[in-house]
Biopython code that builds the backbone (N, CA, C, O; Angstrom):
import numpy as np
from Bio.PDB.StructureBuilder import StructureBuilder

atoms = [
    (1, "UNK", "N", (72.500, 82.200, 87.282)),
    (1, "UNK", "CA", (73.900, 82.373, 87.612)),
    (1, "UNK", "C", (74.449, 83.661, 87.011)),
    (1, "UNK", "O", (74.705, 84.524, 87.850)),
    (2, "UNK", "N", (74.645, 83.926, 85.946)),
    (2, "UNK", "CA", (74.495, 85.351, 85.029)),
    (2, "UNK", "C", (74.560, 86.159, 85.750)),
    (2, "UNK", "O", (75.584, 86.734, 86.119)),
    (3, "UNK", "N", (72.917, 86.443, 86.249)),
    (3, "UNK", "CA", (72.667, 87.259, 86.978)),
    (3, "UNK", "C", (73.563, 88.079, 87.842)),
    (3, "UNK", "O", (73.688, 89.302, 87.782)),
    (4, "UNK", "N", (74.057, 87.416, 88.497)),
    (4, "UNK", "CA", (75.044, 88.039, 89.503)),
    (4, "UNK", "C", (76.435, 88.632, 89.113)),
    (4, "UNK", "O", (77.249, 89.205, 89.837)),
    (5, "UNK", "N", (76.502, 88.311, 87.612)),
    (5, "UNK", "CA", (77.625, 89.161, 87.129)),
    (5, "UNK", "C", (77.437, 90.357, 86.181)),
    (5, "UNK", "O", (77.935, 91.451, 85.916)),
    (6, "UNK", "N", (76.302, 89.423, 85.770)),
    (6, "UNK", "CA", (75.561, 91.347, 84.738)),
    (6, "UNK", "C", (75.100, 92.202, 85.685)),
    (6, "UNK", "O", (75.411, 93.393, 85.693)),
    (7, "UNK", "N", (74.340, 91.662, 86.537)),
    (7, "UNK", "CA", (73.960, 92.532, 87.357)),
    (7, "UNK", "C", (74.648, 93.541, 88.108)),
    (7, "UNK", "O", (73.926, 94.442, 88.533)),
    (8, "UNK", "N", (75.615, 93.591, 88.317)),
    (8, "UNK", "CA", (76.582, 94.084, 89.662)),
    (8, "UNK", "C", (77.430, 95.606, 88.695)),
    (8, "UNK", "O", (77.497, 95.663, 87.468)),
    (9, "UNK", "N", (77.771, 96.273, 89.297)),
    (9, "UNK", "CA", (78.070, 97.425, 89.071)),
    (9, "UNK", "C", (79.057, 97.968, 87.992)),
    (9, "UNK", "O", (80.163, 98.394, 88.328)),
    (10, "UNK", "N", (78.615, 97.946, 86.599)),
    (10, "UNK", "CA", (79.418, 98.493, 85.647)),
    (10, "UNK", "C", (80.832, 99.145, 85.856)),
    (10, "UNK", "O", (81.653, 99.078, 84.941)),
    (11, "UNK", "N", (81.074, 99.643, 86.789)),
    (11, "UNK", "CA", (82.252, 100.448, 87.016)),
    (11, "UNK", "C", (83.159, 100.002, 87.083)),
    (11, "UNK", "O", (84.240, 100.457, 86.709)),
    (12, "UNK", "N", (82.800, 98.399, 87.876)),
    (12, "UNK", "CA", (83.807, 97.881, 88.296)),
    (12, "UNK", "C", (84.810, 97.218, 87.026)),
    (12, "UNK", "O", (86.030, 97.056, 87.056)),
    (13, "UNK", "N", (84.023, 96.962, 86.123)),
    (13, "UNK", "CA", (84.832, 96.545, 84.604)),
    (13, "UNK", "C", (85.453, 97.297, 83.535)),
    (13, "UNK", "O", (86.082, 96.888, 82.560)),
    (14, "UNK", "N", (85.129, 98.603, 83.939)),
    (14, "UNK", "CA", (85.417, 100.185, 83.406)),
    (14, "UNK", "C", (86.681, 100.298, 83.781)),
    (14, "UNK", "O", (86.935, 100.751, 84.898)),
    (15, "UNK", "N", (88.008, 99.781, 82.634)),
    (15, "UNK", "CA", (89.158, 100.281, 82.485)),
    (15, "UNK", "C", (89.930, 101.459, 82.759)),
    (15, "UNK", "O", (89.497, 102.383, 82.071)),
    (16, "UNK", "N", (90.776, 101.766, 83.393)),
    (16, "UNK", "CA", (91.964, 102.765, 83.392)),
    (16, "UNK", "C", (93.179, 102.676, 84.245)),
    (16, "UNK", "O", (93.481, 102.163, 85.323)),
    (17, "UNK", "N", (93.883, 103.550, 83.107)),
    (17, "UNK", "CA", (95.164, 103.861, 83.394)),
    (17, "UNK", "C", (95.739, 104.712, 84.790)),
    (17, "UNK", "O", (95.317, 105.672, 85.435)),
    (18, "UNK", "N", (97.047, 103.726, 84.889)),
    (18, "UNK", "CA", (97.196, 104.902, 85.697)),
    (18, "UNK", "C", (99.025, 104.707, 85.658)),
    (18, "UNK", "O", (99.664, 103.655, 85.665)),
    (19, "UNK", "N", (99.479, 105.981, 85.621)),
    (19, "UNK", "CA", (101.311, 105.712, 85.266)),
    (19, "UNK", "C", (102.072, 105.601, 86.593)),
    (19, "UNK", "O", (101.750, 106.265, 87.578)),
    (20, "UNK", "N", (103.024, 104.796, 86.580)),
    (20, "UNK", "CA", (103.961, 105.008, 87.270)),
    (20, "UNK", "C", (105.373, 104.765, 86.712)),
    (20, "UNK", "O", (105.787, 104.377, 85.619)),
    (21, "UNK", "N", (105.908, 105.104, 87.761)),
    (21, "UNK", "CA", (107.375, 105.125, 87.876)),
    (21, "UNK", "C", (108.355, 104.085, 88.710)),
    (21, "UNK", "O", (108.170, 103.917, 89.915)),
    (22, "UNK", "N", (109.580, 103.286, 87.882)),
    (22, "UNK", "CA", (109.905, 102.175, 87.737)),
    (22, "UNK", "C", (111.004, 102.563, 87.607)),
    (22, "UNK", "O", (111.280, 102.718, 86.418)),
    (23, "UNK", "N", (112.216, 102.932, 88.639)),
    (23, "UNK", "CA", (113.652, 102.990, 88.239)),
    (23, "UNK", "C", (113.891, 104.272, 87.155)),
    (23, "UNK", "O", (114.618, 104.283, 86.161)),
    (24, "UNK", "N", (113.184, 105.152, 87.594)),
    (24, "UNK", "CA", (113.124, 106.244, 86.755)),
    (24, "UNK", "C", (112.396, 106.018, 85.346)),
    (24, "UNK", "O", (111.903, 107.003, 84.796)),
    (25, "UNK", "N", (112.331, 105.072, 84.892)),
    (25, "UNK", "CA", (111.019, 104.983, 83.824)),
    (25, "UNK", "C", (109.793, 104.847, 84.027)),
    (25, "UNK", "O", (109.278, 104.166, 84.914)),
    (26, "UNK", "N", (109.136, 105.633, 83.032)),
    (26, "UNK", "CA", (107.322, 105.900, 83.025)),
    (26, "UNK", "C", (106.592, 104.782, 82.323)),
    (26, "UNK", "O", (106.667, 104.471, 81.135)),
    (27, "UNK", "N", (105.983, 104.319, 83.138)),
    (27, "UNK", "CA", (105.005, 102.956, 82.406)),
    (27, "UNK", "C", (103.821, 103.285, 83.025)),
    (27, "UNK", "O", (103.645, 103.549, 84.214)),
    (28, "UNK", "N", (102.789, 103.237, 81.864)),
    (28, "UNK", "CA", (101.178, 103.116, 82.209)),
    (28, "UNK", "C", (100.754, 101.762, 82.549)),
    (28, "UNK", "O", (101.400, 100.807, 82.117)),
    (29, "UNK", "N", (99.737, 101.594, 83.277)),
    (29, "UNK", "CA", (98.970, 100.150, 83.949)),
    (29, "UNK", "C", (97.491, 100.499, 83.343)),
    (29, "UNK", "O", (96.722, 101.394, 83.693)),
    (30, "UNK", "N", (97.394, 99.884, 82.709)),
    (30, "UNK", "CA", (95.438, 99.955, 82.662)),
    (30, "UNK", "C", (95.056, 98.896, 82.629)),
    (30, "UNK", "O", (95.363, 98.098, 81.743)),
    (31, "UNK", "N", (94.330, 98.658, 83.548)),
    (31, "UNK", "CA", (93.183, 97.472, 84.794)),
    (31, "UNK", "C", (91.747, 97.948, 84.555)),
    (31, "UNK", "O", (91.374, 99.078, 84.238)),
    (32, "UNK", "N", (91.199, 97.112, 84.720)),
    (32, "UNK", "CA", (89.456, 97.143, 85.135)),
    (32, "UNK", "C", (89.587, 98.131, 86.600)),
    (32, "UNK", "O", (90.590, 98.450, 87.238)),
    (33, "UNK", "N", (88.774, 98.311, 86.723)),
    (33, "UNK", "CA", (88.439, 99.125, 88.171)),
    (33, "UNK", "C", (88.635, 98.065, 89.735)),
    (33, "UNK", "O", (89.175, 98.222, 90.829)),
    (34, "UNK", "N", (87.902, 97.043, 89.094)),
    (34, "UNK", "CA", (88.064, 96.050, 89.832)),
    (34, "UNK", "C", (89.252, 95.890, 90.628)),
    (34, "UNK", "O", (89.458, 96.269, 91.781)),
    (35, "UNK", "N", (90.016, 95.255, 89.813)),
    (35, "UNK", "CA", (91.630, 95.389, 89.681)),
    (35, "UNK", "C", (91.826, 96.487, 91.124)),
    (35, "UNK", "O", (91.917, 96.508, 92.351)),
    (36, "UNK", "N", (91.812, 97.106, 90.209)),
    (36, "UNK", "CA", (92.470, 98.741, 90.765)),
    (36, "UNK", "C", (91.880, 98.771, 92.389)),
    (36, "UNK", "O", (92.581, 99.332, 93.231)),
    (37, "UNK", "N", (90.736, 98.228, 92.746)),
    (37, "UNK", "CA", (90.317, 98.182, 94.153)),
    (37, "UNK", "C", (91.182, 97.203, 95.077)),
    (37, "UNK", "O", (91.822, 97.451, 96.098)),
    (38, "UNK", "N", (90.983, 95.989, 94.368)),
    (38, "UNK", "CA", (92.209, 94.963, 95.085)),
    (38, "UNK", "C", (93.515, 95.356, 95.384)),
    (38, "UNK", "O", (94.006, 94.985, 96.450)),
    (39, "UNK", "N", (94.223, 96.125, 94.525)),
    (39, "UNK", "CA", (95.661, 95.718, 94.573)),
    (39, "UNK", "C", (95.656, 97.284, 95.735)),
    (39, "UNK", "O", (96.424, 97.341, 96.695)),
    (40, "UNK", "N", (94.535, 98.571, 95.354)),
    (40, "UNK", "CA", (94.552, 99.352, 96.747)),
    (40, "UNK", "C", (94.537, 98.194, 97.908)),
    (40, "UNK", "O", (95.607, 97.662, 98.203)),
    (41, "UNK", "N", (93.488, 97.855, 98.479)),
    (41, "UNK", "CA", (93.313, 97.134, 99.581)),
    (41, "UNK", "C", (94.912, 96.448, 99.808)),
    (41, "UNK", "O", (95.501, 96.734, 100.851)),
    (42, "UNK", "N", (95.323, 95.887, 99.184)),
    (42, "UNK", "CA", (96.782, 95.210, 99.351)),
    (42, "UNK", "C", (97.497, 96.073, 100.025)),
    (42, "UNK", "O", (97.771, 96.182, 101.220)),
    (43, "UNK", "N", (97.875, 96.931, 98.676)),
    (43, "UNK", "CA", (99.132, 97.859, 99.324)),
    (43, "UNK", "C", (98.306, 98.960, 100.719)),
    (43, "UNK", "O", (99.261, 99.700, 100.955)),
    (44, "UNK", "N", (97.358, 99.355, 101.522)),
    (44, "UNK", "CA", (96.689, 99.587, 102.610)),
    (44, "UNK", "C", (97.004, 98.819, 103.682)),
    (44, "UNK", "O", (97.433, 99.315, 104.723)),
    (45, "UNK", "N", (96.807, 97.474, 103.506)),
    (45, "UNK", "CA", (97.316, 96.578, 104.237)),
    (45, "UNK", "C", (98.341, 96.381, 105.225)),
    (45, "UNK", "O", (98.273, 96.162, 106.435)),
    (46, "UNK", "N", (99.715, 96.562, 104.093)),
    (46, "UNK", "CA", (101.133, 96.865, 104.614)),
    (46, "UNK", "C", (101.428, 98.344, 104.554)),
    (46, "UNK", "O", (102.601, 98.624, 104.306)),
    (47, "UNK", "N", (100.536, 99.405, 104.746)),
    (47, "UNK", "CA", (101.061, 100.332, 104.825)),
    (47, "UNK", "C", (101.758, 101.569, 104.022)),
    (47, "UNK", "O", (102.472, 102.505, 104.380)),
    (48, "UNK", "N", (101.017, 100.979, 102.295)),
    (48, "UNK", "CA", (101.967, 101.694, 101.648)),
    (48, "UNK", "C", (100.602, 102.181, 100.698)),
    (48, "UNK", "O", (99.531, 101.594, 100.852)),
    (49, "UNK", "N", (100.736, 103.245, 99.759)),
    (49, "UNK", "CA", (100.827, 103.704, 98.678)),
    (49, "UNK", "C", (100.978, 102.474, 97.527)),
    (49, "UNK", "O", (101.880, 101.636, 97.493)),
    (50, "UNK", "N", (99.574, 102.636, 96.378)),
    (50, "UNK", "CA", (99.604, 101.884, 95.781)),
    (50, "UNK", "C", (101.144, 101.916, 94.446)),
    (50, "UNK", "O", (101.404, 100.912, 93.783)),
    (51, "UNK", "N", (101.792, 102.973, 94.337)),
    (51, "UNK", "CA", (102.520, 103.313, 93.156)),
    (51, "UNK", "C", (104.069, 102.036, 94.253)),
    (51, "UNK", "O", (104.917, 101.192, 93.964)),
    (52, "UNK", "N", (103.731, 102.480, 95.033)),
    (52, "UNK", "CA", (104.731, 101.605, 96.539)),
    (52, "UNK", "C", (104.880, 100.465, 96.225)),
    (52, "UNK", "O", (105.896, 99.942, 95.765)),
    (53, "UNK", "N", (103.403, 99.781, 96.558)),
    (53, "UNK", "CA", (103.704, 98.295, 96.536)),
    (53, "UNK", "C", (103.885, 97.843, 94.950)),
    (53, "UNK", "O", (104.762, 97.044, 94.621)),
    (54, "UNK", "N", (103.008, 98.410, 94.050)),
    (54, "UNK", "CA", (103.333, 98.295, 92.587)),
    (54, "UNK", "C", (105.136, 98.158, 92.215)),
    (54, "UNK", "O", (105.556, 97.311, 91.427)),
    (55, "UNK", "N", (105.874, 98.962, 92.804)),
    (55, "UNK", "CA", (107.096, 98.613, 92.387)),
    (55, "UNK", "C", (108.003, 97.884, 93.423)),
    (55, "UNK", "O", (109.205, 97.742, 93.195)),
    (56, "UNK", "N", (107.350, 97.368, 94.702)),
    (56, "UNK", "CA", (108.039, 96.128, 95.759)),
    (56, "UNK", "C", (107.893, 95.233, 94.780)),
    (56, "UNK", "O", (108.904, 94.658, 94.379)),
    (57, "UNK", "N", (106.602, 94.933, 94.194)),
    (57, "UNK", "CA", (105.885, 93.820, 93.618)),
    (57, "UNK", "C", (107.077, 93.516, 92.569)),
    (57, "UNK", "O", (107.757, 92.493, 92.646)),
    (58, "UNK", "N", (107.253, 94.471, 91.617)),
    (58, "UNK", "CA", (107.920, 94.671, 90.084)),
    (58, "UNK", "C", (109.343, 93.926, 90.557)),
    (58, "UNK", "O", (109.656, 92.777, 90.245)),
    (59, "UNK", "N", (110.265, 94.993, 91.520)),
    (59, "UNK", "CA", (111.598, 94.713, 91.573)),
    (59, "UNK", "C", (111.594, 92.879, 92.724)),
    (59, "UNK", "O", (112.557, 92.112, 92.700)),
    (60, "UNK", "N", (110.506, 92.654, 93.433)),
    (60, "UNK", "CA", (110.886, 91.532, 93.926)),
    (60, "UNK", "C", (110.569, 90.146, 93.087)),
    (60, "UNK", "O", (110.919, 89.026, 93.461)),
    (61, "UNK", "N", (109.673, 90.508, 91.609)),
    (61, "UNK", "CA", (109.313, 89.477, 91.143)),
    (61, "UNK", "C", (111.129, 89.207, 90.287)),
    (61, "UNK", "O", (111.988, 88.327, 90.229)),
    (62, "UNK", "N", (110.889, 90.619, 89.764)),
    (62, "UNK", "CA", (112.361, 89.893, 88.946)),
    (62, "UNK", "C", (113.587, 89.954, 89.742)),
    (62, "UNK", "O", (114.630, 89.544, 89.231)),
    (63, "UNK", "N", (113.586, 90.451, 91.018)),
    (63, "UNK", "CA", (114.646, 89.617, 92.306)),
    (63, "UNK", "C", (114.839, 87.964, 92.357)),
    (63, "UNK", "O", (115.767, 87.201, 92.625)),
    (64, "UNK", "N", (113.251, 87.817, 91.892)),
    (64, "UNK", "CA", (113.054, 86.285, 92.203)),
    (64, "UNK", "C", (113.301, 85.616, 90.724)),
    (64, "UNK", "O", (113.159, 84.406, 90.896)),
    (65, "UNK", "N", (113.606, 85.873, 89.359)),
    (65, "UNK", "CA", (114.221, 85.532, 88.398)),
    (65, "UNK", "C", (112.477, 85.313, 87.240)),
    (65, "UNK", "O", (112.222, 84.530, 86.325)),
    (66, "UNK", "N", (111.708, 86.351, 87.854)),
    (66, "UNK", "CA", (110.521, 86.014, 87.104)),
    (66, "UNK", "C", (110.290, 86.801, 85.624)),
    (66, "UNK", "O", (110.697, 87.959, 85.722)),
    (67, "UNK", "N", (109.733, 86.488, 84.231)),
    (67, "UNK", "CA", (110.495, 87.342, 83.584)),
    (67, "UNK", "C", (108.552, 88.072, 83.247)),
    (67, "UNK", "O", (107.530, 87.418, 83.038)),
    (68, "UNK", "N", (108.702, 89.328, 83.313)),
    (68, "UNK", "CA", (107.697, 90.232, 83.936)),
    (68, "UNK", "C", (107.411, 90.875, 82.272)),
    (68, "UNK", "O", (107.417, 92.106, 82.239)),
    (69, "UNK", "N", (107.224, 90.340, 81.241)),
    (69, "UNK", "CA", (107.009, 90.514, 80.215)),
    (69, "UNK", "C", (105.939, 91.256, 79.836)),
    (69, "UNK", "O", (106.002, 92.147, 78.989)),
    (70, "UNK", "N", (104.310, 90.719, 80.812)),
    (70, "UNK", "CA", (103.510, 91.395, 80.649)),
    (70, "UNK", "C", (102.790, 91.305, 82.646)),
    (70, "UNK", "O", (102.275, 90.388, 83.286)),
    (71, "UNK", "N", (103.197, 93.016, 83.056)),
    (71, "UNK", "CA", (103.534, 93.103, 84.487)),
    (71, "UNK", "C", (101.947, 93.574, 84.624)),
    (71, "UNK", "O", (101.491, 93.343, 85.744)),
    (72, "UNK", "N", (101.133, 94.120, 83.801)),
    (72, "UNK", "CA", (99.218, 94.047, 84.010)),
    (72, "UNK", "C", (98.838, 92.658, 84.248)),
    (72, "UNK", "O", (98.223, 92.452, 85.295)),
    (73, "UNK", "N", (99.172, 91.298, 83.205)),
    (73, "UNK", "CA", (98.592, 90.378, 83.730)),
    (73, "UNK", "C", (99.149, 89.853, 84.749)),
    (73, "UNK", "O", (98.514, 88.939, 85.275)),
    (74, "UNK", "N", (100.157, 90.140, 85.212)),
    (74, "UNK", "CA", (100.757, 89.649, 86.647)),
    (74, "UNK", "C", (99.917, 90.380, 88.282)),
    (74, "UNK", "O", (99.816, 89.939, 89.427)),
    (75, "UNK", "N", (99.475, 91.603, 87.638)),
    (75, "UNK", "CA", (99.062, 92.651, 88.399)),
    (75, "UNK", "C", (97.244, 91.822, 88.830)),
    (75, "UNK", "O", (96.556, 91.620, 89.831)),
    (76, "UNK", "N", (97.199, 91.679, 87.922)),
    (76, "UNK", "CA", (95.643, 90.593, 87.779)),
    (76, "UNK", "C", (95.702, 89.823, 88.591)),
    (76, "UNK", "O", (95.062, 89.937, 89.636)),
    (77, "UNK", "N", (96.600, 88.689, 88.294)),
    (77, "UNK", "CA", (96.960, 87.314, 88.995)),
    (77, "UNK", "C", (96.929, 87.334, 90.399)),
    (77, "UNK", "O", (96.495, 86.467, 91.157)),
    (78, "UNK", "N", (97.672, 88.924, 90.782)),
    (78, "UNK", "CA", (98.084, 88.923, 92.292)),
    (78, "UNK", "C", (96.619, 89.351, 93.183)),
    (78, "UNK", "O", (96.278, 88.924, 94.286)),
    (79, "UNK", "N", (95.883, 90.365, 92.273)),
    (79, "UNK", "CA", (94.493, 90.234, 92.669)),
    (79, "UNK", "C", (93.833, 89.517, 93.060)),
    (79, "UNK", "O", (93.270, 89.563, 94.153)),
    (80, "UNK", "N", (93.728, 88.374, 91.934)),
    (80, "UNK", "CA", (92.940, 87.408, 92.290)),
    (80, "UNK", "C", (93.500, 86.279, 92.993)),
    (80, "UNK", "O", (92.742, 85.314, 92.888)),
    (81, "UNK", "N", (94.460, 86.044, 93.620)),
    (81, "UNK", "CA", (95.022, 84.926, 94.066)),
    (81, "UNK", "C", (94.829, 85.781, 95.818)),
    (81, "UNK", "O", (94.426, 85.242, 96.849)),
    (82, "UNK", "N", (95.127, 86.739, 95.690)),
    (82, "UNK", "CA", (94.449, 87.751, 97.205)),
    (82, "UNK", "C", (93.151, 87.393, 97.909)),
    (82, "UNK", "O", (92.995, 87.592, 99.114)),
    (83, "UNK", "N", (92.166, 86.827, 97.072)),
    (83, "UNK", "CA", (90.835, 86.681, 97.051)),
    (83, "UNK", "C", (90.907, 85.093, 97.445)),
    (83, "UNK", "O", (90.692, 84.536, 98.521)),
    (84, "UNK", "N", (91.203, 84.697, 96.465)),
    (84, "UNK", "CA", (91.699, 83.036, 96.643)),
    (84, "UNK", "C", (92.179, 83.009, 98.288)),
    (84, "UNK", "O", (91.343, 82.453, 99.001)),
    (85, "UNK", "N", (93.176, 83.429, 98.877)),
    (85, "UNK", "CA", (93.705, 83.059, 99.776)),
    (85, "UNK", "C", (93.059, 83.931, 100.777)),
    (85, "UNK", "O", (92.951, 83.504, 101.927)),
    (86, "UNK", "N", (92.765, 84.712, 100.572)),
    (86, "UNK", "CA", (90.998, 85.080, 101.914)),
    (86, "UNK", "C", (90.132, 83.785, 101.668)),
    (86, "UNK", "O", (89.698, 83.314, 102.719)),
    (87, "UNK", "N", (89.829, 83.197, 100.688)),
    (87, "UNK", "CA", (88.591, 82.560, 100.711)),
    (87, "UNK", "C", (88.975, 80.879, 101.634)),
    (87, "UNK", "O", (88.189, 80.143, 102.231)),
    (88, "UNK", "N", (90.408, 80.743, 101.427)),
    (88, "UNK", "CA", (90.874, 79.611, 101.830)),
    (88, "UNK", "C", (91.800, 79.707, 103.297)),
    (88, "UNK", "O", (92.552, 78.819, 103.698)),
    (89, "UNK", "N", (91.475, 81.337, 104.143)),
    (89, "UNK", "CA", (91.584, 81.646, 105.366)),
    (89, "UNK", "C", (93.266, 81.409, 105.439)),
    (89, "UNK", "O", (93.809, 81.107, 106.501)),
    (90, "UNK", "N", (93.907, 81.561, 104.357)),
    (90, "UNK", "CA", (95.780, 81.756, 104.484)),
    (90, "UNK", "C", (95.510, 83.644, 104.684)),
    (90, "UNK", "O", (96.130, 84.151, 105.619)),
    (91, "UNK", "N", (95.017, 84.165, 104.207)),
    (91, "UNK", "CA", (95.378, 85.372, 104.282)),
    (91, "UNK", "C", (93.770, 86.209, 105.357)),
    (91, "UNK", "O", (92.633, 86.078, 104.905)),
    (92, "UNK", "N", (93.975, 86.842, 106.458)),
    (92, "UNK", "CA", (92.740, 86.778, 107.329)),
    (92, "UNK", "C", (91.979, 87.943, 106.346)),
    (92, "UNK", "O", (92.459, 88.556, 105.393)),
    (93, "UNK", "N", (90.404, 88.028, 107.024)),
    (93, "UNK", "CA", (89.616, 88.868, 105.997)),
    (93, "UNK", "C", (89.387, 90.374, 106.893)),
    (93, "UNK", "O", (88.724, 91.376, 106.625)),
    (94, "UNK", "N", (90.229, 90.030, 108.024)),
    (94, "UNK", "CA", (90.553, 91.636, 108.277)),
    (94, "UNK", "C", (91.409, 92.155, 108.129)),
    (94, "UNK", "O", (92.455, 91.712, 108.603)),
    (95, "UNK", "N", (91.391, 93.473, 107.324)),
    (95, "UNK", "CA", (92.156, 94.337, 106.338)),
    (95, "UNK", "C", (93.560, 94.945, 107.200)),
    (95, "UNK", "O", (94.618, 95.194, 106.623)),
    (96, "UNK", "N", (93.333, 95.136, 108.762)),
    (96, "UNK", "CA", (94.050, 95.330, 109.878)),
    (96, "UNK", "C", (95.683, 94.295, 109.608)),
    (96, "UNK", "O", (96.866, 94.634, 109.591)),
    (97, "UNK", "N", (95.177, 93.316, 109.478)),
    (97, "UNK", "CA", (96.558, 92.499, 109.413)),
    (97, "UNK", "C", (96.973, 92.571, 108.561)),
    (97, "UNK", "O", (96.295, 92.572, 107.533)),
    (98, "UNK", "N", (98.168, 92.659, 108.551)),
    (98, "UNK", "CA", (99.527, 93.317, 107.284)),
    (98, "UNK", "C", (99.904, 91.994, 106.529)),
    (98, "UNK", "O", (100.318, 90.977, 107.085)),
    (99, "UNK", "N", (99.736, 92.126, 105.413)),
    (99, "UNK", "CA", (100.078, 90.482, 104.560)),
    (99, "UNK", "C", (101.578, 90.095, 105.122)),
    (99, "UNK", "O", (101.990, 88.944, 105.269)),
    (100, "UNK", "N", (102.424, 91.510, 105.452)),
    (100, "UNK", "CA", (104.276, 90.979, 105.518)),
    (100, "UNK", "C", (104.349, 90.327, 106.935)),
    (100, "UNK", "O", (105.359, 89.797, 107.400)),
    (101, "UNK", "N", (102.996, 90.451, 107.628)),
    (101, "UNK", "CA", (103.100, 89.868, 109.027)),
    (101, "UNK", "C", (102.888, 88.111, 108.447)),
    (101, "UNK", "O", (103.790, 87.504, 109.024)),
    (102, "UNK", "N", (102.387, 87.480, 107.901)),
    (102, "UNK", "CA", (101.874, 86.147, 107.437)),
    (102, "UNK", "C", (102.893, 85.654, 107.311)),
    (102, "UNK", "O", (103.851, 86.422, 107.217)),
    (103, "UNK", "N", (103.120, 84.354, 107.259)),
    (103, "UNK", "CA", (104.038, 83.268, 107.176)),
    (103, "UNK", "C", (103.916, 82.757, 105.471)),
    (103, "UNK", "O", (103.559, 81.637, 105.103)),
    (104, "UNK", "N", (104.219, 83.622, 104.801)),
    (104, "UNK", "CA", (104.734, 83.267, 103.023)),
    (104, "UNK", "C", (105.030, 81.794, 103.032)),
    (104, "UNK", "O", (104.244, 80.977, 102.552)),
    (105, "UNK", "N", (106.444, 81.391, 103.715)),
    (105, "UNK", "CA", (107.051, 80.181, 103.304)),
    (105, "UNK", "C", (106.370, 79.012, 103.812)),
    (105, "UNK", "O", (106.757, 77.875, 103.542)),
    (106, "UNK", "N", (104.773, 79.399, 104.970)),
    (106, "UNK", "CA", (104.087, 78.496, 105.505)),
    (106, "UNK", "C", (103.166, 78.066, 104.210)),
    (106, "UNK", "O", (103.076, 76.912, 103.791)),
    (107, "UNK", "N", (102.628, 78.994, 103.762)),
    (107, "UNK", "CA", (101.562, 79.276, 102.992)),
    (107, "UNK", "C", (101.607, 78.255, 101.874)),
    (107, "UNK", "O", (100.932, 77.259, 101.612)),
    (108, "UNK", "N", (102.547, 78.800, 101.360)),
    (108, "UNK", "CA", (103.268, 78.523, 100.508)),
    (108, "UNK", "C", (103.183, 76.807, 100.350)),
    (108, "UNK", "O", (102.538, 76.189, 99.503)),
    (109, "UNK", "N", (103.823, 76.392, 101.162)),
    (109, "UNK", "CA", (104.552, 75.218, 101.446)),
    (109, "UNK", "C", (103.091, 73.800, 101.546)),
    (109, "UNK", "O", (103.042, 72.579, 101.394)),
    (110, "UNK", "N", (102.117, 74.910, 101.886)),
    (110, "UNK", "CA", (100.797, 74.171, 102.285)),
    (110, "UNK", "C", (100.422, 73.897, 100.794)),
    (110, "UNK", "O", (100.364, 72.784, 100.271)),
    (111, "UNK", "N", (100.175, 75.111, 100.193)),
    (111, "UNK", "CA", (99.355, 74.767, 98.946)),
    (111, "UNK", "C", (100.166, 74.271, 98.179)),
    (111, "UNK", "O", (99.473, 74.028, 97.191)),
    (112, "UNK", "N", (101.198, 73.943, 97.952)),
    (112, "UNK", "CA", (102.234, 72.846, 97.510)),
    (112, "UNK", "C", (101.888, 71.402, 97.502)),
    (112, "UNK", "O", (101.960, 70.647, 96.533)),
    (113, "UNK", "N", (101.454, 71.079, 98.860)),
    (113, "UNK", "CA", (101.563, 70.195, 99.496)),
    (113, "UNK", "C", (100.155, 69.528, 98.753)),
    (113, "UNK", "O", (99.944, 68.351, 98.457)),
    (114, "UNK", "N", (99.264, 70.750, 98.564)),
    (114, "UNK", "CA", (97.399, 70.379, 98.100)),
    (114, "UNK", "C", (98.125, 70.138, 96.355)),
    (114, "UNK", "O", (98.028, 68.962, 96.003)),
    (115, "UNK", "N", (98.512, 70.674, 95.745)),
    (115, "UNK", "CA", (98.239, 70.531, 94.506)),
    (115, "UNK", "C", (98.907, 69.379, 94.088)),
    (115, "UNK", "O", (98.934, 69.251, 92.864)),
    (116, "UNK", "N", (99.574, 68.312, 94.879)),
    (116, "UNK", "CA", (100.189, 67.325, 94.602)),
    (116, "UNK", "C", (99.035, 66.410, 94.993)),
    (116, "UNK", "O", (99.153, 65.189, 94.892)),
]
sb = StructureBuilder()
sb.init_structure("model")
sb.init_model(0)
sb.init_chain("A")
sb.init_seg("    ")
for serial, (resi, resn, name, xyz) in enumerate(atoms, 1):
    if name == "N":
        sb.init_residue(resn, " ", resi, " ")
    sb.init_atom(name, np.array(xyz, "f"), 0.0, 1.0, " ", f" {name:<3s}", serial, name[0])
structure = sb.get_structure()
């Protein structure tokens, strides 16, 4: 089992930074590489520039009253829950379809429905 995680390409766990800009303030992000591939593919998706969706993400979490204390491990979460919901066919595995086209409040409402 191992195997398949030592094995696989160093790079991808190889940390860095990268800064952006947040309402006129400068904040650094440093992610695994990994990371940094997912949340590209995301913001590609809908059309944007990763520094783009990085701050839709920021200003709609705390739109939504979320308190964004530590916004890397949130940045993680959204990664991997991307993966999650390809694997469980809510989100399709061609890169062509725009996540803002998907039905959120369907989605949503489903896996609600499972974790009860």
């Amino acid at each position: 089992m191992c195997r398949l995680f030592i094995g696989a390409d160093p790079t991808l766990w190889v940390s860095s930074s990268r800064s952006l800009r947040i309402d006129g303030m400068v904040t650094s992000i440093r992610l695994e590489n990994g990371f940094w591939t997912l949340l590209e593919e995301i913001a590609q998706r809908d059309g944007m520039h990763l520094p783009q969706m990085l701050t839709k993400l920021y200003h709609e979490s705390i739109d939504a009253g979320h308190d964004l204390g530590n916004f890397t491990s949130f940045l993680r979460v959204c990664a991997l829950r991307y993966l999650s919901l390809q694997l469980s066919h809510d989100i399709p595995a061609d890169v062509r379809v725009p996540i803002a086209s998907l039905d959120a409040t369907q989605i949503l409402a489903r896996e609600k429905k499972d974790w009860h």
